[in-house]
C-alpha positions, 0 to 999 in steps of 0.5 A, spaced: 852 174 296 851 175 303 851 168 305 854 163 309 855 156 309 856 152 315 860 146 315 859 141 321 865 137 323 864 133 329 868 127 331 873 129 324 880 127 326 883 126 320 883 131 313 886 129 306 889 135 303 885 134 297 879 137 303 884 142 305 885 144 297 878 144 297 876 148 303 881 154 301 880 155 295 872 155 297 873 160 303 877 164 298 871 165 292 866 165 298 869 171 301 870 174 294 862 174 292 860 176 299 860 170 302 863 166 308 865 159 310 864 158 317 866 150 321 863 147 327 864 141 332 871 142 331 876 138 336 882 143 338 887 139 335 883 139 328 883 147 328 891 147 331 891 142 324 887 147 320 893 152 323 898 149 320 895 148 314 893 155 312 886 154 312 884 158 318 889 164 316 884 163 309 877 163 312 879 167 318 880 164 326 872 167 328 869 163 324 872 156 327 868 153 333 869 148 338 865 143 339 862 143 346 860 137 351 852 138 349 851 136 342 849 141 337 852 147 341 857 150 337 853 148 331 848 152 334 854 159 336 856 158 328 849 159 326 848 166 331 855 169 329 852 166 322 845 172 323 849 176 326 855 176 319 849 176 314 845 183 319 851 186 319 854 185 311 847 187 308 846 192 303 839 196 303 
């Protein structure tokens, strides 16, 4: 437990609902076992989908990033929030 796992998604402007199933149903067990899913590179218009959807209510609104004009940017803000999820959820 206490792991994260980030999942790039930039330029993704479509999603099936069979990704979308998959993607709760994952957040749901991630966060059961201790762990959480996170998304970077997101467009606005793909998080406003993952809304109606019900997959940003499933794996939390702080866990999804924006992609940013540099390259790699919001990758890099899921990885510090990442350090930051497992240092605060550790067990000593």
């Amino acid at each position: 437990h206490n792991s994260v796992i980030i999942m790039r998604e930039r330029d993704r402007d479509t999603v099936s609902l069979t990704a979308v199933d998959w993607l709760v149903d994952h957040a749901k067990r991630y966060r059961e076992h201790g762990n959480r899913l996170m998304f970077s590179g997101l467009s606005e218009e793909t998080v406003q989908l993952y809304r109606e959807l019900g997959v940003v209510d499933e794996v939390g609104e702080e866990y999804f990033f924006i992609k940013k004009p540099k390259l790699g940017a919001s990758t890099r803000e899921a990885y510090e929030a990442a350090k930051a999820w497992i240092e605060q959820n550790r067990s000593d």
